[in-house]
ZAPA-508030 format. One record per residue (C-alpha): chain; x, y, z; residue in three letters; residue number from 1. Coordinates in steps of 0.2 Angstrom, whole numbers, plus 5000, padded with zeros to 4 digits. Layout:
residues N
NODE | A | X | Y | Z | ALA | NUM .
...
***
This chain:
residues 356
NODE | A | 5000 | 5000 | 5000 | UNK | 1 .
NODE | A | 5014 | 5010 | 5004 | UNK | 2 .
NODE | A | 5023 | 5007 | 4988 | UNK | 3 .
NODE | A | 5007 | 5013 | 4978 | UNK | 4 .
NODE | A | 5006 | 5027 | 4988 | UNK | 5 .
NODE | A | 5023 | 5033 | 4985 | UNK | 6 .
NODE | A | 5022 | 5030 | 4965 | UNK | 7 .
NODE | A | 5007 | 5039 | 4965 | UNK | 8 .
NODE | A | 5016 | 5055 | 4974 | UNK | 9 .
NODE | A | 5029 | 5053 | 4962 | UNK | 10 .
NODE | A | 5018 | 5053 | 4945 | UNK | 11 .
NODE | A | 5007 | 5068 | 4953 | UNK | 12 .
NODE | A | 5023 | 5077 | 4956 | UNK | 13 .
NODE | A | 5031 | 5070 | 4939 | UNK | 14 .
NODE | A | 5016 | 5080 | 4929 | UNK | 15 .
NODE | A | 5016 | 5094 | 4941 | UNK | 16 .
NODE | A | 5034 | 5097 | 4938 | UNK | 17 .
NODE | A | 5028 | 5094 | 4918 | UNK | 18 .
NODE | A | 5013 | 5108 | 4921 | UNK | 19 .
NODE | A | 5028 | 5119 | 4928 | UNK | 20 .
NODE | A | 5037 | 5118 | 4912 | UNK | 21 .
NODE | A | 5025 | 5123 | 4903 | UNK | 22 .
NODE | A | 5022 | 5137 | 4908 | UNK | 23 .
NODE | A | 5041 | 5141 | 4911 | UNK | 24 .
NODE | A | 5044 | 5155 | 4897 | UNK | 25 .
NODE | A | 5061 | 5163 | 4892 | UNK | 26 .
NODE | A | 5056 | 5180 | 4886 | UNK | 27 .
NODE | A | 5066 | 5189 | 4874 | UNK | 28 .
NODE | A | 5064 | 5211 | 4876 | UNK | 29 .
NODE | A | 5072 | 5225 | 4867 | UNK | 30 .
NODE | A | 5073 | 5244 | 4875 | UNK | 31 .
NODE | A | 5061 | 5254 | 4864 | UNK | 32 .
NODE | A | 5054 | 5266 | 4874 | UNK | 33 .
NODE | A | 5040 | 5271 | 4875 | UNK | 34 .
NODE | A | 5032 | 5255 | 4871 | UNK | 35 .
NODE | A | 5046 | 5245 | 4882 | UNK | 36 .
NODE | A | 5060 | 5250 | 4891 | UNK | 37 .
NODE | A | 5068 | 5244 | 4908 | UNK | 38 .
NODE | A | 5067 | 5256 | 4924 | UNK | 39 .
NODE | A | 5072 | 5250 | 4941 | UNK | 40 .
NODE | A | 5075 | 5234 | 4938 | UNK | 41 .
NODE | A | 5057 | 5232 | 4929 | UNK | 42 .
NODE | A | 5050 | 5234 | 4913 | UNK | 43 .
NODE | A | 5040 | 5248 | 4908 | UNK | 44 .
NODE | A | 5029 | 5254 | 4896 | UNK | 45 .
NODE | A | 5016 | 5248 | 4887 | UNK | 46 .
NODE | A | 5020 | 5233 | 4879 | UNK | 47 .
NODE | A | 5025 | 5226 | 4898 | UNK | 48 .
NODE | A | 5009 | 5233 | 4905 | UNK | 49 .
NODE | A | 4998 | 5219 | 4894 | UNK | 50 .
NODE | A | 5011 | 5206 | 4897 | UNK | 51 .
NODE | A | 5011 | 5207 | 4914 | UNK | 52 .
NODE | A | 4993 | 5207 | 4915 | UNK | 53 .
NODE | A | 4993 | 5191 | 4904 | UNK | 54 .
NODE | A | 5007 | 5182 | 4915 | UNK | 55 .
NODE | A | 4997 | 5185 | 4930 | UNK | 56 .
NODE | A | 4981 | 5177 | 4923 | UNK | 57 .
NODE | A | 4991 | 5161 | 4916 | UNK | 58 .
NODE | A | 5001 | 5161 | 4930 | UNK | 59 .
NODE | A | 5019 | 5160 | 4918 | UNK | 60 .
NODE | A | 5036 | 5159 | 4925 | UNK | 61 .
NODE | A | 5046 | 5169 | 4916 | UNK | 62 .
NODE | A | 5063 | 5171 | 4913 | UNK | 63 .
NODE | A | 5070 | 5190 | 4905 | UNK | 64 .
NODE | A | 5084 | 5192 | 4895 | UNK | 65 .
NODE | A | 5087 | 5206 | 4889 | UNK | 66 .
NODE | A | 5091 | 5206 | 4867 | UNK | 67 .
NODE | A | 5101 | 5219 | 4857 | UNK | 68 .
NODE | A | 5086 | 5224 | 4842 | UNK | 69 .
NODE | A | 5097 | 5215 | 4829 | UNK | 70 .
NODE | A | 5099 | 5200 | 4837 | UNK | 71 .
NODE | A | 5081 | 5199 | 4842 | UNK | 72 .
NODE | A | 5073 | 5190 | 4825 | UNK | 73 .
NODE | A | 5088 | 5175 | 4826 | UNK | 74 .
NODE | A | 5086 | 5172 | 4842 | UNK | 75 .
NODE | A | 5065 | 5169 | 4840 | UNK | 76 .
NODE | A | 5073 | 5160 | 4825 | UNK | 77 .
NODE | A | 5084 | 5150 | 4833 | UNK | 78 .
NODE | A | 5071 | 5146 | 4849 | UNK | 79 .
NODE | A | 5084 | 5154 | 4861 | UNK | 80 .
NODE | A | 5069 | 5163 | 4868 | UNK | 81 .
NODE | A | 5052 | 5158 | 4867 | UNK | 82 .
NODE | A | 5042 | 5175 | 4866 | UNK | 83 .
NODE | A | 5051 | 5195 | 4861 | UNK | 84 .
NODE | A | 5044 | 5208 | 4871 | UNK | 85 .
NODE | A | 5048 | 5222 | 4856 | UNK | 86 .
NODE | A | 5035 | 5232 | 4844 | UNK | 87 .
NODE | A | 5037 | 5220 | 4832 | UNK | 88 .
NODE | A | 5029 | 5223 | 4817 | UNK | 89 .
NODE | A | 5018 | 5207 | 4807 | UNK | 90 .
NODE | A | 5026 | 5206 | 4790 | UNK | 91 .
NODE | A | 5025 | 5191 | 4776 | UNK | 92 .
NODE | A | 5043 | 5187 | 4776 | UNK | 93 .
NODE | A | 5046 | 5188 | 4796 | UNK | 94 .
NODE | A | 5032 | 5174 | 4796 | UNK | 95 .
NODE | A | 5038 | 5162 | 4787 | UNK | 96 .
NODE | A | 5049 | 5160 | 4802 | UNK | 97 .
NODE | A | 5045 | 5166 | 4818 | UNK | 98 .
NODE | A | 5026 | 5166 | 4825 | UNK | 99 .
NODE | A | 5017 | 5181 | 4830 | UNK | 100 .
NODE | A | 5000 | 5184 | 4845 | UNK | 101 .
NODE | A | 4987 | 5193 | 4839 | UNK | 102 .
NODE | A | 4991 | 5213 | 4833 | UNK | 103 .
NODE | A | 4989 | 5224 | 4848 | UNK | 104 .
NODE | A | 4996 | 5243 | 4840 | UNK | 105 .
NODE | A | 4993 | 5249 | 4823 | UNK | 106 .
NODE | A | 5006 | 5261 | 4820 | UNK | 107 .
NODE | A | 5016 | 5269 | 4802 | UNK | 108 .
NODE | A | 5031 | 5272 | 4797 | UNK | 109 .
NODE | A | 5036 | 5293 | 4794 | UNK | 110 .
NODE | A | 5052 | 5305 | 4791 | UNK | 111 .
NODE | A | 5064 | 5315 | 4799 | UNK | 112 .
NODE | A | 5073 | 5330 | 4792 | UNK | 113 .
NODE | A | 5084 | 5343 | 4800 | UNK | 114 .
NODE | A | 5075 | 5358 | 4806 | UNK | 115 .
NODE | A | 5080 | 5372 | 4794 | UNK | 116 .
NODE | A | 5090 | 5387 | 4802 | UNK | 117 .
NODE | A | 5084 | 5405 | 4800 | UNK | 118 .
NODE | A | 5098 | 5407 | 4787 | UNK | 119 .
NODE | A | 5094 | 5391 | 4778 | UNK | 120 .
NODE | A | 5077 | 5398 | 4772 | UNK | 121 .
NODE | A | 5082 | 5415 | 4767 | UNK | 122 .
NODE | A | 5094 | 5408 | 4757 | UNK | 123 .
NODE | A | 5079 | 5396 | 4752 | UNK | 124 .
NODE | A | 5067 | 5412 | 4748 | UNK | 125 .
NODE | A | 5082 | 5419 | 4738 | UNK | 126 .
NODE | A | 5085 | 5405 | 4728 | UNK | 127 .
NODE | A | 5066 | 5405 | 4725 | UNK | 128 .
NODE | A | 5067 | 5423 | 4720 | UNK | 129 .
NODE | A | 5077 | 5416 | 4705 | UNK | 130 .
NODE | A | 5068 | 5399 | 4702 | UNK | 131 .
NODE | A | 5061 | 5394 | 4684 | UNK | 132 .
NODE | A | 5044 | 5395 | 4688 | UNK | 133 .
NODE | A | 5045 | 5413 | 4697 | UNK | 134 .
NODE | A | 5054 | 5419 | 4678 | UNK | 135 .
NODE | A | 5039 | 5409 | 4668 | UNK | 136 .
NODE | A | 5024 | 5419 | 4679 | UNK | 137 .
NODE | A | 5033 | 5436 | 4678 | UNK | 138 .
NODE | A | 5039 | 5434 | 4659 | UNK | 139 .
NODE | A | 5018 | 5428 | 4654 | UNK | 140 .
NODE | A | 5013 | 5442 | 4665 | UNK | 141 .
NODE | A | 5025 | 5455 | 4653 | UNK | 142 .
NODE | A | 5020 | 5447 | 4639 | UNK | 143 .
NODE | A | 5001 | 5451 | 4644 | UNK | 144 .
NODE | A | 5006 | 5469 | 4649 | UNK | 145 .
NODE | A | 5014 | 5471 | 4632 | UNK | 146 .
NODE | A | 4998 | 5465 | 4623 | UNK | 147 .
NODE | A | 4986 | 5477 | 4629 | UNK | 148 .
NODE | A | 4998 | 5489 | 4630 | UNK | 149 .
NODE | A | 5002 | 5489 | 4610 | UNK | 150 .
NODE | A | 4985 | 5488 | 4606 | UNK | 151 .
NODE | A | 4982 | 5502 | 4618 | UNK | 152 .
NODE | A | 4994 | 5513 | 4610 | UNK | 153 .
NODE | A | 4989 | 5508 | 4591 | UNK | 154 .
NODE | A | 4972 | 5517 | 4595 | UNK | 155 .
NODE | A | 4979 | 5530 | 4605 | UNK | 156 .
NODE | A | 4994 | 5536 | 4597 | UNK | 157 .
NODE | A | 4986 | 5548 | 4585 | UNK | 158 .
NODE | A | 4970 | 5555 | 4592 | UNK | 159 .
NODE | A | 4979 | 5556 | 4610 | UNK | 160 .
NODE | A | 4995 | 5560 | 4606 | UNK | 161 .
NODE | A | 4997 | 5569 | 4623 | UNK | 162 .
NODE | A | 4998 | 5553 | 4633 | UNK | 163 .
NODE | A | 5001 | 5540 | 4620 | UNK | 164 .
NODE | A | 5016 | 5547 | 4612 | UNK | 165 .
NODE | A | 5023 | 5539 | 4594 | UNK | 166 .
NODE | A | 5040 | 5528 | 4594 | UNK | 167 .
NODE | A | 5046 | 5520 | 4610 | UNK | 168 .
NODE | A | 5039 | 5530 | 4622 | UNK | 169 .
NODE | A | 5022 | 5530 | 4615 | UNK | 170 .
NODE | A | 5026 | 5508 | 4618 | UNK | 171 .
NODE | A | 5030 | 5513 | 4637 | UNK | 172 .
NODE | A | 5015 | 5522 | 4639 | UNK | 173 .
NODE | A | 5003 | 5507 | 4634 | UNK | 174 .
NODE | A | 5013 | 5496 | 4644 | UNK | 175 .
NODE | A | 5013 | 5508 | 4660 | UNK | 176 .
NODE | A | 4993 | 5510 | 4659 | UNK | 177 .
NODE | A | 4989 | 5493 | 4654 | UNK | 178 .
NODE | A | 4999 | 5488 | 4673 | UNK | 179 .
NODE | A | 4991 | 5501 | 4681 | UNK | 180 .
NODE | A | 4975 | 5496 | 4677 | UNK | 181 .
NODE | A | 4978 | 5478 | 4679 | UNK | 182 .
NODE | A | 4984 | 5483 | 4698 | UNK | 183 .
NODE | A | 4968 | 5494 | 4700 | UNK | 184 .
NODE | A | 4977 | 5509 | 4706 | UNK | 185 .
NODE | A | 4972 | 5522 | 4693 | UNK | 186 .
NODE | A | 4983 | 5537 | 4692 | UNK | 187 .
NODE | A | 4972 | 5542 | 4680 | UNK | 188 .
NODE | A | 4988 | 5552 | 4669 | UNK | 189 .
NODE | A | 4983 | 5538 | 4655 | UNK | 190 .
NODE | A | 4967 | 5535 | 4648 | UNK | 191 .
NODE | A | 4960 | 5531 | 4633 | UNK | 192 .
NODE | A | 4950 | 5540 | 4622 | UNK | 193 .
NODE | A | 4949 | 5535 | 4607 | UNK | 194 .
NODE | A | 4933 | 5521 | 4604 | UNK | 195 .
NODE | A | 4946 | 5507 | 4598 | UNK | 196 .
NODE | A | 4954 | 5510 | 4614 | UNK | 197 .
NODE | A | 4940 | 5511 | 4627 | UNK | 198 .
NODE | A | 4935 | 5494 | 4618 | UNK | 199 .
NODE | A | 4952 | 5487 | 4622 | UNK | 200 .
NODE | A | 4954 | 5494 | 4640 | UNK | 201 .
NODE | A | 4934 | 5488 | 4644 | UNK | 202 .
NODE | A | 4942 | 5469 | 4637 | UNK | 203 .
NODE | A | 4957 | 5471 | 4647 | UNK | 204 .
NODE | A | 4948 | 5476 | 4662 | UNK | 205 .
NODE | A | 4938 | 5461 | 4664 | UNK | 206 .
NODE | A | 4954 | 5450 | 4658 | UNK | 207 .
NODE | A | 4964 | 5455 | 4671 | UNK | 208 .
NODE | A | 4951 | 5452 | 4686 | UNK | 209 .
NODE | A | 4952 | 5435 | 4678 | UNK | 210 .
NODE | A | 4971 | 5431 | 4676 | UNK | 211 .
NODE | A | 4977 | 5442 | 4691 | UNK | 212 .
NODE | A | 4975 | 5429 | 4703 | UNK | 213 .
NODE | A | 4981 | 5412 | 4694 | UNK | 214 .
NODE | A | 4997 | 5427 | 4692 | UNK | 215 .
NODE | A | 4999 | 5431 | 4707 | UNK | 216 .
NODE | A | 4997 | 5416 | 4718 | UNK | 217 .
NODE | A | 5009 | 5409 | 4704 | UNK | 218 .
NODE | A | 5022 | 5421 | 4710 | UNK | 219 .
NODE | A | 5020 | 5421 | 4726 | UNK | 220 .
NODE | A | 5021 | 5404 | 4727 | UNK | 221 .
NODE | A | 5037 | 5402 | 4719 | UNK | 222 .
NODE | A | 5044 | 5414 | 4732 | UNK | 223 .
NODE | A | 5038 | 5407 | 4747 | UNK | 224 .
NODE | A | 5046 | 5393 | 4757 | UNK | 225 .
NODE | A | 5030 | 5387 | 4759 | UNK | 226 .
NODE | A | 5029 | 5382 | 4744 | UNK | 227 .
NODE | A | 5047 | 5374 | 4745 | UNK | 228 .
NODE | A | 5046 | 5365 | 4761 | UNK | 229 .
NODE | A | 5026 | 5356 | 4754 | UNK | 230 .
NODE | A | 5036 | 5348 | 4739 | UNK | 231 .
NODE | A | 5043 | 5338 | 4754 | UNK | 232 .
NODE | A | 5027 | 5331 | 4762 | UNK | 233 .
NODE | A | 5027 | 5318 | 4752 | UNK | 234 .
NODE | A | 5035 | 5304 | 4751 | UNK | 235 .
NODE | A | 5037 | 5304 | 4734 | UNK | 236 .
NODE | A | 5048 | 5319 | 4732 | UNK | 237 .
NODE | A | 5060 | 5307 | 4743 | UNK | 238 .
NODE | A | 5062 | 5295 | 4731 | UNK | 239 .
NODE | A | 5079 | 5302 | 4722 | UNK | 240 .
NODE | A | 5084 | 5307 | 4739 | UNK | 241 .
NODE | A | 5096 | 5299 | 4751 | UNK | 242 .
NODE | A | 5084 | 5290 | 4764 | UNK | 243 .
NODE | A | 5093 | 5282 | 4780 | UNK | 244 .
NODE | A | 5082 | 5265 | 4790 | UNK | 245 .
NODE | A | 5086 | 5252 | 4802 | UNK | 246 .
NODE | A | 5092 | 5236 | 4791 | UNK | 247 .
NODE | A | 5078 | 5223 | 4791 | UNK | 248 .
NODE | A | 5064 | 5234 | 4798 | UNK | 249 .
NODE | A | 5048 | 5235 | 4789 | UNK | 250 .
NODE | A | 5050 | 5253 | 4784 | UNK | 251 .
NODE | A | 5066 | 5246 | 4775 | UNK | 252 .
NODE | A | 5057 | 5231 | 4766 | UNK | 253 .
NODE | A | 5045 | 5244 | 4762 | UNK | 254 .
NODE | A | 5056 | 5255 | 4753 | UNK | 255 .
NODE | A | 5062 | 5241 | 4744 | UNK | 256 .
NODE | A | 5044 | 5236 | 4736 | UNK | 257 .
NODE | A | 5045 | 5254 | 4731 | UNK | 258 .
NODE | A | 5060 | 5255 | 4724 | UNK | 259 .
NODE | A | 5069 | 5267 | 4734 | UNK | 260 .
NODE | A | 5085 | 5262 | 4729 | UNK | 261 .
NODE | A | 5094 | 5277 | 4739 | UNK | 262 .
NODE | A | 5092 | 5270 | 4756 | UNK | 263 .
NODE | A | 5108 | 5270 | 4768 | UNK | 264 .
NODE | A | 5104 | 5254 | 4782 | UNK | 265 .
NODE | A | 5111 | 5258 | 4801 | UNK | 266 .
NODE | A | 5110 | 5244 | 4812 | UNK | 267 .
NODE | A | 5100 | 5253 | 4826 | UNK | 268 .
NODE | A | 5086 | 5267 | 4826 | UNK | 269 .
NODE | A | 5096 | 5277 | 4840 | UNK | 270 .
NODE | A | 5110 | 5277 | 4825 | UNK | 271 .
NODE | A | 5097 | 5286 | 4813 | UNK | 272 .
NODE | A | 5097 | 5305 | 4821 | UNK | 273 .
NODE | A | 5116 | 5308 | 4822 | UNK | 274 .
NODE | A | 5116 | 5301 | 4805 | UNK | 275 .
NODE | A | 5107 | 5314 | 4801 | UNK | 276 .
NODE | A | 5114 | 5325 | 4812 | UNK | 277 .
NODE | A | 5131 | 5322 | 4800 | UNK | 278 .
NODE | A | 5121 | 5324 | 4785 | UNK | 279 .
NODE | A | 5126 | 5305 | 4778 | UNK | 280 .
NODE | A | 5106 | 5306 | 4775 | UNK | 281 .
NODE | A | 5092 | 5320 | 4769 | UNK | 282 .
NODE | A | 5081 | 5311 | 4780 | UNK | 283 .
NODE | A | 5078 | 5295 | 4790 | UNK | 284 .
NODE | A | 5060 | 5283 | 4788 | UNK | 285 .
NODE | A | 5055 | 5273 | 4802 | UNK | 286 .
NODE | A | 5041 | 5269 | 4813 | UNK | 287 .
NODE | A | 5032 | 5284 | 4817 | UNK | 288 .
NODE | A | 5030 | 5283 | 4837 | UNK | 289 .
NODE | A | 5049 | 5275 | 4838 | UNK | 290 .
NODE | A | 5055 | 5293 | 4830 | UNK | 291 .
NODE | A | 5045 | 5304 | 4840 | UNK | 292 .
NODE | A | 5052 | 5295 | 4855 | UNK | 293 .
NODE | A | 5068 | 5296 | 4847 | UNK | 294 .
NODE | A | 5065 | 5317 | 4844 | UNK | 295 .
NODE | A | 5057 | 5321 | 4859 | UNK | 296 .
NODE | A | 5073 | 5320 | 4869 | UNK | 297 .
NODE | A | 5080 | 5334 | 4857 | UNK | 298 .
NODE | A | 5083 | 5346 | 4869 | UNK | 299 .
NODE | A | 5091 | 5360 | 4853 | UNK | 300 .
NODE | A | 5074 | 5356 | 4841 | UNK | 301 .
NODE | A | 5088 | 5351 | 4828 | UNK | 302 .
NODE | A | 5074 | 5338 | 4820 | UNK | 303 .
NODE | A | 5059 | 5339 | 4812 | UNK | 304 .
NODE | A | 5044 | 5327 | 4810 | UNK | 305 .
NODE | A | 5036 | 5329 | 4794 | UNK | 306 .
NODE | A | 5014 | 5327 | 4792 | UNK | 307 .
NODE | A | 5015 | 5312 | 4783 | UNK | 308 .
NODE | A | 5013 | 5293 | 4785 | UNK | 309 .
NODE | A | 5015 | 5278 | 4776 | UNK | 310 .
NODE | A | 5016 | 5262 | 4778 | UNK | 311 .
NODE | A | 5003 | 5256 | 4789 | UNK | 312 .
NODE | A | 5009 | 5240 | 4802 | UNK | 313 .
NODE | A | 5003 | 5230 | 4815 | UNK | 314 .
NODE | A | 5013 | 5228 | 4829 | UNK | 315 .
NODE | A | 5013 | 5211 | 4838 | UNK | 316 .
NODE | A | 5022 | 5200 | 4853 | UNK | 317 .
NODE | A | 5036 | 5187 | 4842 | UNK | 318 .
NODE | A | 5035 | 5169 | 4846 | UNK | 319 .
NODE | A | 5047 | 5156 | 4843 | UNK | 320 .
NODE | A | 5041 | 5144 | 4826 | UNK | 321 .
NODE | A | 5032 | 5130 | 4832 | UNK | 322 .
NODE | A | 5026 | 5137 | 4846 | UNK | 323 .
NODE | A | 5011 | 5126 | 4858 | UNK | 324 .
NODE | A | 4997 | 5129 | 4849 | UNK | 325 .
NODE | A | 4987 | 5130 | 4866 | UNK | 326 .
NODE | A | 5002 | 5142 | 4875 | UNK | 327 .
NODE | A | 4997 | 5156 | 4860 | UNK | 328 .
NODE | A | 4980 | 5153 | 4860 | UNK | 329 .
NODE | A | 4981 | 5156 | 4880 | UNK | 330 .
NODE | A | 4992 | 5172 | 4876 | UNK | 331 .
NODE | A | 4980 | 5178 | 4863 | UNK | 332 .
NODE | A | 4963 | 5176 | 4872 | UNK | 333 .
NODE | A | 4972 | 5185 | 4886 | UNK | 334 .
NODE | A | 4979 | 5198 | 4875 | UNK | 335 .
NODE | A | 4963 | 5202 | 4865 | UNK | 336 .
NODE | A | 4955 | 5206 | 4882 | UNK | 337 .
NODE | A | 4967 | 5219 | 4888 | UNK | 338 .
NODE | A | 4968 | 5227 | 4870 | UNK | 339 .
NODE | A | 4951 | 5228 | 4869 | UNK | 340 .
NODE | A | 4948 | 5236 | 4885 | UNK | 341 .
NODE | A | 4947 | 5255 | 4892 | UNK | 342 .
NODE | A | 4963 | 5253 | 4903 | UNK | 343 .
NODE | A | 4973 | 5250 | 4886 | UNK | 344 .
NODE | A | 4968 | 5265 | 4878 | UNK | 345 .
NODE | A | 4971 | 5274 | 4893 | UNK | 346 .
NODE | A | 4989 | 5267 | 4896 | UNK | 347 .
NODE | A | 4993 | 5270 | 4876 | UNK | 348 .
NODE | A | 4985 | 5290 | 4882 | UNK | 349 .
NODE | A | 4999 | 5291 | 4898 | UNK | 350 .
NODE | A | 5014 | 5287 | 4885 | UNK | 351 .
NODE | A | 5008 | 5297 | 4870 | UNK | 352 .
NODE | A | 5002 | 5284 | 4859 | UNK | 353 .
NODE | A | 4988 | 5287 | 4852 | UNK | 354 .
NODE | A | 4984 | 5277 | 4836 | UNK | 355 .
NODE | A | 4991 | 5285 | 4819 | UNK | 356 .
***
């Protein structure tokens, strides 16, 4: 009887010991605040805030080890860890060897330029003084001017010789009243009197109402910055452009399906910024809330976010291949709840990271 006790106390402790390992987890994180970083010897952030949760309903045992981000996708890879604590974004290729839980953060990938100095963008407005498109609107406006002006003058030049003189300066008097009319200021010491010339000054009145503007904002735009710096907000206009990434991130595969065959590859997001800094780049892409992150503690305001987004990703917790099939569906379930909840969006509020 005894002996039966004592295997049964050994198989109970056997599967207990079996349950235990189960539920024994290596865990893999990365530092990338503000969705995970460490802090007195604890994890913070977001990402931790949901994983925590989930290791308290499941009761997990879990080891931490600490990953460098390059080293993060072999080691999944490789089942050195089981599960990567990291915004790790869902892609095709990534899938066809590592496992991923349920998305829990939609984010997009953005750019980065240097902040332009004062001088930078007067040299910018002169240089815009000079552009083509500032000489094509001024030299149609002339041409216009010169139009009306002639016909002006041809009218005028023998029954108002006074004002529209024959030869060159009878020319200068067209052009003059034709652009101040056009600019409605009215001097009044040009007027037509002859009827061929009324006809021609009533016609050119109600022409100029309706070109003056397209003119204008045509020239003004060429000499704003404005108008300079929106040629960058998209991302588009970056395409010829030297563009830095983090090798192997998903803004990097993405600029490789788009063919942006300029892109310099940095092993780490915190190497993109003094990249830039250096001017080895014209601008960095990467995951929108890792760069803000990455800004915000720019104390000088060297670095600019520019309003665009691209890339739209799903960030997820990485799982080793092969994973238990019951262990993620566990993590999952447990996962959803939390995302799902108020508490979630109020923690993604306390770390500023509202959904792009």
């Amino acid at each position: 009887m005894r002996l039966i006790f004592f295997l049964l106390s050994l198989f109970t402790l056997v599967l207990g010991q079996k349950a235990f390992a189960q539920d024994s987890l290596k865990v893999g994180y990365v530092n990338s605040a503000p969705f995970i970083y460490e802090e007195n010897s604890r994890l913070q952030g977001p990402i931790s805030w949901l994983w925590y949760n989930i290791v308290d309903d499941n009761d997990f045992y879990c080891e931490y080890v600490h990953v460098e981000s390059n080293d993060l996708l072999n080691e999944l890879k490789s089942g050195n860890i089981d599960l990567a604590l990291y915004p790790l974004t869902i892609t095709s290729s990534r899938s066809k060897y590592v496992d991923f839980s349920a998305p829990f953060y939609l984010a997009h990938s953005g750019l980065v330029t240097k902040e332009l100095s004062s001088w930078k963008k007067t040299i910018l407005f002169l240089e815009s003084f000079f552009s083509l498109n500032f000489f094509r609107a001024l030299g149609s406006l002339v041409f216009i001017l010169l139009i009306f002006g002639f016909l002006t003058w041809r009218f005028e030049r023998i029954g108002n010789q006074e004002e529209f003189g024959e030869g060159i300066k009878g020319l200068w008097s067209g052009f003059w009243w034709a652009a101040v009319t056009m600019t409605t200021v009215g001097y009044g010491d040009k007027s037509p009197r002859t009827t061929g010339g009324r006809i021609v000054a009533l016609i050119w009145m109600f022409t100029a109402v309706i070109i003056i503007s397209g003119l204008t904002a045509s020239i003004t735009s060429s000499l704003t910055v404005t108008e300079l710096e929106s040629q960058s907000n998209t991302i588009d206009s970056f395409k010829k452009k030297n563009l830095g990434t983090v090798k192997q991130s998903s803004s990097h595969e993405w600029m490789k399906d788009n063919f942006y065959n300029n892109s310099i590859l940095y092993e780490r997001k915190e190497d993109l910024l003094p990249a830039l800094m250096n001017e080895e780049v014209d601008a960095v892409a990467y995951d929108l809330p890792l760069l803000r992150a990455l800004v915000k503690v720019d104390t000088l305001n060297s670095y600019e976010i520019l309003p665009l987004s691209f890339n739209p990703q799903y960030y997820a917790i990485g799982m080793k291949p092969n994973i238990k099939d019951e262990l993620q569906k566990r993590i999952n379930t447990h996962l959803l709840k939390y995302t799902e909840s108020l508490e979630w969006k109020v923690v993604l509020g306390e770390y500023d990271l509202t959904i792009d």
